[in-house]
Backbone as a printed PyTorch tensor [residue, N CA C, xyz], in Angstrom:
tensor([[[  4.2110,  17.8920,   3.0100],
         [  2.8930,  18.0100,   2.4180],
         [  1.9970,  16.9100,   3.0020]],

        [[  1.2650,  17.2970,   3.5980],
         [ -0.0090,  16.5020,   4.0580],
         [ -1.1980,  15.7490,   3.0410]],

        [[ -1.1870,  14.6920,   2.7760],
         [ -2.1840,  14.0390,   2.2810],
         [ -2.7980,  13.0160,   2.7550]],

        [[ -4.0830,  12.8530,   2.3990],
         [ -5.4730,  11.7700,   2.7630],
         [ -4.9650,  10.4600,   2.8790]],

        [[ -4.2360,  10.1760,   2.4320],
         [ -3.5590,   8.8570,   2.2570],
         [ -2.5170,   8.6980,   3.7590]],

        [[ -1.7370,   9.8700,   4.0720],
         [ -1.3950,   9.8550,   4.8790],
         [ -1.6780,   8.6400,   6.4190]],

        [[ -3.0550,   9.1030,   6.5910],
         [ -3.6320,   8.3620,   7.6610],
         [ -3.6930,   7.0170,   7.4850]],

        [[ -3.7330,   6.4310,   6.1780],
         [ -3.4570,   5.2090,   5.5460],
         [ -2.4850,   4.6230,   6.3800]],

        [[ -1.3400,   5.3430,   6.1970],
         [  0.4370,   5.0770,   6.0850],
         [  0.1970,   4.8580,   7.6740]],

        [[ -0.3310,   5.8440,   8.7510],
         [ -0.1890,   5.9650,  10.2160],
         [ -0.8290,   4.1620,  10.4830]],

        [[ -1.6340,   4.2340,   9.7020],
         [ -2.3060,   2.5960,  10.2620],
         [ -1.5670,   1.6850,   9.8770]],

        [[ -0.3990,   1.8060,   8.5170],
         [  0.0550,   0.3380,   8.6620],
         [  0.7290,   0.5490,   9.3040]],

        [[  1.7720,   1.3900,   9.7830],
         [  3.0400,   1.8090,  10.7950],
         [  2.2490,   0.9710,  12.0700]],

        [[  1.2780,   1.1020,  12.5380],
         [  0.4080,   1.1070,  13.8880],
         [  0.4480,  -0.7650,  13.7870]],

        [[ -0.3590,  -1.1950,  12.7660],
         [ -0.6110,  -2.4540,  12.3100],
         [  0.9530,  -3.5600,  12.1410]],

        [[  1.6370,  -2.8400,  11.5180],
         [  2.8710,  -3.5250,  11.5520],
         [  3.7670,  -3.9540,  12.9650]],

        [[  3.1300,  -2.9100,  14.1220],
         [  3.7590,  -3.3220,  15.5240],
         [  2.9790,  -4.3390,  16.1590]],

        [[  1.9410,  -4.8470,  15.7000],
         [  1.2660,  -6.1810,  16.1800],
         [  1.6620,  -7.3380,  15.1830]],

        [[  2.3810,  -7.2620,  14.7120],
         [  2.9050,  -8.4260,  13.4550],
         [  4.0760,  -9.4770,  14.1400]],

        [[  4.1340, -10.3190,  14.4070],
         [  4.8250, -11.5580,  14.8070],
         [  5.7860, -11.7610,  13.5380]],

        [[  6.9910, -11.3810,  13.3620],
         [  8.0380, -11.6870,  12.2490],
         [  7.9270, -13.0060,  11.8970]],

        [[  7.3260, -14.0350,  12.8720],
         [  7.7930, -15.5930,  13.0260],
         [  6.5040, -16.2220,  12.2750]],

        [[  5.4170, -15.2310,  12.4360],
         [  3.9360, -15.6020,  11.7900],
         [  3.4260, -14.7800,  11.4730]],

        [[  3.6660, -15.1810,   9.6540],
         [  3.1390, -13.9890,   8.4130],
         [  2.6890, -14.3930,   7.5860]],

        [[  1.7230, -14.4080,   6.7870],
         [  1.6920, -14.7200,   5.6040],
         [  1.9690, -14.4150,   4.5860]],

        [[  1.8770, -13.0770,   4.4110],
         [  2.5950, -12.2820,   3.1490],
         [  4.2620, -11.3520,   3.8400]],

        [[  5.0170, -11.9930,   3.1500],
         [  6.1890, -11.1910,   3.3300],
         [  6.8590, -10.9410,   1.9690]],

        [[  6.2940, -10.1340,   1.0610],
         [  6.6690,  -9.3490,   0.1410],
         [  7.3270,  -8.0130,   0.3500]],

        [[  7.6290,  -7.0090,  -0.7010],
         [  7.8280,  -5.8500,  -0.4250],
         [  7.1450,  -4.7580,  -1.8040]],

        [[  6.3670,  -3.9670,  -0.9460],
         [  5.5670,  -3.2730,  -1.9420],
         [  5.8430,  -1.6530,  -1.7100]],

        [[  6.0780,  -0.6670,  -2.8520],
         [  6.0100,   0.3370,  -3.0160],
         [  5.1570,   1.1360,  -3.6320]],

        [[  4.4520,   1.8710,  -2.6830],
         [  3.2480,   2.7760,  -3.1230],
         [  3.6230,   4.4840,  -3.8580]],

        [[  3.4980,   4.2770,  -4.6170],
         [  3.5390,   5.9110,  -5.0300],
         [  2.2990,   6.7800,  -5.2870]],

        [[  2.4090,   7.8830,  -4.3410],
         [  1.4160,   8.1610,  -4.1380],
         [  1.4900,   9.6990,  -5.0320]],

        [[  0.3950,   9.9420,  -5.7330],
         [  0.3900,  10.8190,  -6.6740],
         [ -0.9810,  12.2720,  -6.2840]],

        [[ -0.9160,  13.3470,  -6.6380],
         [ -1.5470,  14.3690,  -6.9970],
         [ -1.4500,  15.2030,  -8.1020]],

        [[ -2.9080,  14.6670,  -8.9400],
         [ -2.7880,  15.3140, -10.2300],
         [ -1.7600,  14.9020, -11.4310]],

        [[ -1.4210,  13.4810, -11.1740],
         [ -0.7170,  13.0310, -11.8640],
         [  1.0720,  12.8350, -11.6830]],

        [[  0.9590,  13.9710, -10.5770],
         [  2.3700,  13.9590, -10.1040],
         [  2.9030,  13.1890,  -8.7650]],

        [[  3.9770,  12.1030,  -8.8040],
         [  4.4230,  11.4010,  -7.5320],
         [  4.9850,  12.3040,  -6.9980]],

        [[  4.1160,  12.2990,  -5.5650],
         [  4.4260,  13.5540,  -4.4130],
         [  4.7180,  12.6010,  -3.1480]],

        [[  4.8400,  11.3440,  -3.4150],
         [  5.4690,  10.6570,  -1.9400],
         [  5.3490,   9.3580,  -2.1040]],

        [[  6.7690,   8.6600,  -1.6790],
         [  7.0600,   7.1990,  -1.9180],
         [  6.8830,   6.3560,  -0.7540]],

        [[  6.3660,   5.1500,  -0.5760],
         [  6.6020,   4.3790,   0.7450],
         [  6.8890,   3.2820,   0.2570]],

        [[  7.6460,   2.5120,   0.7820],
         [  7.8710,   1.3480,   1.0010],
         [  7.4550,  -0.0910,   1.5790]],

        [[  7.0300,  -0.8580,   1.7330],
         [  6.3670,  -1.4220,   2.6440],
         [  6.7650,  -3.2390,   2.7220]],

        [[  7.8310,  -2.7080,   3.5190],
         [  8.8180,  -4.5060,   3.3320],
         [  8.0720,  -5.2760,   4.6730]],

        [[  7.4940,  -6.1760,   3.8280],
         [  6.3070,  -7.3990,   4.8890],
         [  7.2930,  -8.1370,   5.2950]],

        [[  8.9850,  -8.4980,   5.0290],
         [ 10.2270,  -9.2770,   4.8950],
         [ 10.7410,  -9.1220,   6.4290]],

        [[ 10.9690,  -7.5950,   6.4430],
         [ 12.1820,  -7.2580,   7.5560],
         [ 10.6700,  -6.4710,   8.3700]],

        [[  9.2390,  -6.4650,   8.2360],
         [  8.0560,  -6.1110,   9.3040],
         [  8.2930,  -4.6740,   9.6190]],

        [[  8.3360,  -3.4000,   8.1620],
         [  8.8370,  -2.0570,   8.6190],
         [  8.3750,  -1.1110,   6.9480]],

        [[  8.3860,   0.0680,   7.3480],
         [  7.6240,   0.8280,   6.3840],
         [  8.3920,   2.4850,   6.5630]],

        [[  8.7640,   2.5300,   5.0180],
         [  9.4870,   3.5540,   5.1400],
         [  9.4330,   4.3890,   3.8430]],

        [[  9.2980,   5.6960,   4.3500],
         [  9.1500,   7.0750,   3.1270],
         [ 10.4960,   7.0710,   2.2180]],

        [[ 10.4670,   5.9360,   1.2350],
         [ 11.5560,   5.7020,   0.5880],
         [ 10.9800,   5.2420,  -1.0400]],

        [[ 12.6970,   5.0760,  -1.8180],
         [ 12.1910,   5.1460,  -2.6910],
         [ 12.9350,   3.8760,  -3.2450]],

        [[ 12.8140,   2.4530,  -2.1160],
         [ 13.6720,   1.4660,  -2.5050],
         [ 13.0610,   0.5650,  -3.6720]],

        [[ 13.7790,  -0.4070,  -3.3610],
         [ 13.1550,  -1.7600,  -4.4480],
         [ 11.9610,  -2.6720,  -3.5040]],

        [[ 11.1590,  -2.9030,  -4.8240],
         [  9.9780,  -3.4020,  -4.4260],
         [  9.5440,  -4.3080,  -5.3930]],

        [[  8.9600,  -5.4840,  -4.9380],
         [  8.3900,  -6.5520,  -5.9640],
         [  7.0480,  -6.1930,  -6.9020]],

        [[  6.1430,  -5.6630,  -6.0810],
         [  5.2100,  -4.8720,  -7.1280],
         [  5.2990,  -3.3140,  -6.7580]],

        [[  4.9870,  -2.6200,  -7.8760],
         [  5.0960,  -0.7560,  -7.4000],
         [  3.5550,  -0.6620,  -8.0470]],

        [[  2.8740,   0.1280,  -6.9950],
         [  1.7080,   0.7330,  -6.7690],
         [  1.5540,   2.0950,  -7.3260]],

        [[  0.8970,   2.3420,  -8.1300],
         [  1.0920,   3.9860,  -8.4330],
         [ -0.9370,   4.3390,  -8.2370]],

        [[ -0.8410,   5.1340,  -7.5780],
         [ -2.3510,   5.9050,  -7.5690],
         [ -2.3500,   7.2590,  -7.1020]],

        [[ -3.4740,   7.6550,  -7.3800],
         [ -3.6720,   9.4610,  -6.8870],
         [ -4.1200,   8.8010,  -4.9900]],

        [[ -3.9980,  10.2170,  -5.0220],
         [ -4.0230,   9.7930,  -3.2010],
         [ -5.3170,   9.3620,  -2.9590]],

        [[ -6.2400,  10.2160,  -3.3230],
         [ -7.7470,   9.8490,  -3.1160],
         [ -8.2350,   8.1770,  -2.9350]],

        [[ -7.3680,   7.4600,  -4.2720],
         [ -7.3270,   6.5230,  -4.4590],
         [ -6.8370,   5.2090,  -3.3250]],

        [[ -5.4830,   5.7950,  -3.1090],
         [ -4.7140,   5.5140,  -1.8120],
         [ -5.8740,   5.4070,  -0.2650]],

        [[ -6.5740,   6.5010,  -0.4210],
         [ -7.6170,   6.4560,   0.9120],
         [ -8.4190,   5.4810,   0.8510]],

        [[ -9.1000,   5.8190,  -0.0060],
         [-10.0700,   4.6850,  -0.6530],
         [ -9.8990,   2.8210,  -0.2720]],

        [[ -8.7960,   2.8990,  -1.1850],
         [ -8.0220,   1.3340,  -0.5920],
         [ -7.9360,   1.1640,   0.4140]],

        [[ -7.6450,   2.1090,   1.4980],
         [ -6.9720,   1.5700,   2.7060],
         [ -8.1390,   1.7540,   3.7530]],

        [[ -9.5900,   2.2360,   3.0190],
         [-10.4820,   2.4020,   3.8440],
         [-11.8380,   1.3810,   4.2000]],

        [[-11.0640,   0.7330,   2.4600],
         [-11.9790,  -0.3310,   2.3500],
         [-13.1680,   0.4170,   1.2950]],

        [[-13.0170,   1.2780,   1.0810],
         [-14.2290,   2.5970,   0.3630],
         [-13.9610,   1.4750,  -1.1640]],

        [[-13.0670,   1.1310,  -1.6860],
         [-12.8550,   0.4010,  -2.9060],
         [-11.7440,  -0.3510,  -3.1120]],

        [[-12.2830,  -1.8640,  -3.4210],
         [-11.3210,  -2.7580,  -3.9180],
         [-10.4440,  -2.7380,  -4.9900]],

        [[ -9.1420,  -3.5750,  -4.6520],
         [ -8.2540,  -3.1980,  -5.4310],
         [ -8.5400,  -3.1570,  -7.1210]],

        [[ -9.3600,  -4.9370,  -6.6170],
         [ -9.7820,  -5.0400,  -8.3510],
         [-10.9350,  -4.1170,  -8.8910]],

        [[-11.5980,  -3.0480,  -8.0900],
         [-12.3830,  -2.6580,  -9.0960],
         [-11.4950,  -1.0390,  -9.5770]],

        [[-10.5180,  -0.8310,  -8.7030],
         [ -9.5700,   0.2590,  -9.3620],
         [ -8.7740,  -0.1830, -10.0370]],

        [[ -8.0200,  -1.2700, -10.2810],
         [ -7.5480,  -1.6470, -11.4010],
         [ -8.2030,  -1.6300, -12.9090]],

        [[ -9.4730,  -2.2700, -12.4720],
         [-10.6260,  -2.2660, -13.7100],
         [-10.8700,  -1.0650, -14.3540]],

        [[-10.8810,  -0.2300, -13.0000],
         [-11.1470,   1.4890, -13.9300],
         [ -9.8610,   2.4320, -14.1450]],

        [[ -8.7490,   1.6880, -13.9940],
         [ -7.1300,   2.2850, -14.2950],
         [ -7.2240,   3.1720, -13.6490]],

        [[ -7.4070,   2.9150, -12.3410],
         [ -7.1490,   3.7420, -10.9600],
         [ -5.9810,   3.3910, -10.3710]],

        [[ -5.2780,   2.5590, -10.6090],
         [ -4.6600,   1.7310, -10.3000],
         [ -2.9870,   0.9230, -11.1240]],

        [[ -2.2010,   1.2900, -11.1780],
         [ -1.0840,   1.2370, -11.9540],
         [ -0.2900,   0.4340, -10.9750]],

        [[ -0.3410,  -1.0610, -11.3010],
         [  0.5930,  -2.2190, -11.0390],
         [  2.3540,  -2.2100, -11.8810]],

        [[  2.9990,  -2.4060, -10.8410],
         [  4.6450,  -2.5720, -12.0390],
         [  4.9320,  -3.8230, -11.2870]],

        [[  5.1810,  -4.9640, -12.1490],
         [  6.1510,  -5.6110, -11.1930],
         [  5.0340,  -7.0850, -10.9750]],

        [[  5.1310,  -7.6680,  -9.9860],
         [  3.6150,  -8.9940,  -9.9480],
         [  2.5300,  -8.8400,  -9.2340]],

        [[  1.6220,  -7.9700, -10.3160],
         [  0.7270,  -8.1480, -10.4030],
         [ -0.1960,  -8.9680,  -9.1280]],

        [[ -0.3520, -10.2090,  -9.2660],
         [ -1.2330, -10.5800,  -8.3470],
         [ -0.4140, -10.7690,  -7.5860]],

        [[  0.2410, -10.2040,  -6.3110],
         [  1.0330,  -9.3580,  -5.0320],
         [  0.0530,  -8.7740,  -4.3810]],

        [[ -0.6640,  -7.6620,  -5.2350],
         [ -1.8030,  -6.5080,  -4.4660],
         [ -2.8370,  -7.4300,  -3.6820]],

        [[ -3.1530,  -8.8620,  -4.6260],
         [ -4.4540,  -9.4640,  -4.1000],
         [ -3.9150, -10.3140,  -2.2390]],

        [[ -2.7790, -10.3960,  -2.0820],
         [ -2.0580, -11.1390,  -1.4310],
         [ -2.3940,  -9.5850,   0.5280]],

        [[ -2.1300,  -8.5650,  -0.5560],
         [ -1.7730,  -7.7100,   0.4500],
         [ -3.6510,  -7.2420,   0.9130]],

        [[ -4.0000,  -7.5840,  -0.1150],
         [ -5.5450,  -7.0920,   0.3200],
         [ -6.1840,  -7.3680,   2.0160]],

        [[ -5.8070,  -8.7810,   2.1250],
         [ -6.3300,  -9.3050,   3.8420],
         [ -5.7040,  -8.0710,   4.7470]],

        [[ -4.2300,  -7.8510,   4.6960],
         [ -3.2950,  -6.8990,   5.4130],
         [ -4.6110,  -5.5580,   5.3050]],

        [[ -4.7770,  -5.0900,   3.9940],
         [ -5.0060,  -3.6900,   3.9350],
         [ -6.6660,  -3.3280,   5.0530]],

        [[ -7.3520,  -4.7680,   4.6800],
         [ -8.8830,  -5.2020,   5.1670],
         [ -8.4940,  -4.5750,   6.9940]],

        [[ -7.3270,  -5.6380,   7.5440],
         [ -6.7530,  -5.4210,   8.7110],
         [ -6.9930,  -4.2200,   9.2070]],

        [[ -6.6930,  -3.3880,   8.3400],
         [ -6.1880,  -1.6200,   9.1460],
         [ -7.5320,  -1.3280,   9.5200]],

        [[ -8.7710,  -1.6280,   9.0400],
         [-10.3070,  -1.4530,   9.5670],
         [-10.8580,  -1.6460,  11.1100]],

        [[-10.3250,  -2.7000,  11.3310],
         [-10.3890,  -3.1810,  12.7590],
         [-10.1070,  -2.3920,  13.6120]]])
């Protein structure tokens, strides 16, 4: 199943092959669940640790839950994290201020 968010995912895959393992600043691991209509229709992974991103449904320090639209949005820069959190666009599990950490990364994929 093809979704908007998708193209998201192609840029960090893209973004993550210019990443220096040796020089990082955020090396967390975050899982996005990406939803339609309320339903999780696709998991990613996104370990900043081992510099790799995968359609999985592992362990993660914060879990991300949004509709895809939402997912685009973020990764387009179209809307900040904190103002979808504010309007419960946005479903944090796990620590919380993680997302603000990953924000510079997400800014990145613009370039």
């Amino acid at each position: 199943m093809a979704l908007k968010s998708d193209a998201v995912f192609e840029r960090i895959a893209k973004r993550l092959e210019t990443i220096d393992p040796n020089n990082r600043q955020v090396q967390q691991i975050y899982k996005f669940r990406i939803q339609q209509n309320g339903k999780v229709v696709k998991t990613w992974v996104l370990d900043l640790k081992a510099v790799k991103l995968t359609e999985s449904d592992g362990a993660a320090e914060a879990t991300l839950t949004m509709e895809d639209d939402i997912m685009f949005a973020l990764g387009t820069g179209a809307m900040p994290a904190k103002e979808a959190l504010a309007q419960d666009k946005l479903d944090v599990e796990g620590q919380v201020e993680l997302i603000f950490l990953l924000e510079p990364f997400i800014a990145s994929l613009k370039k």
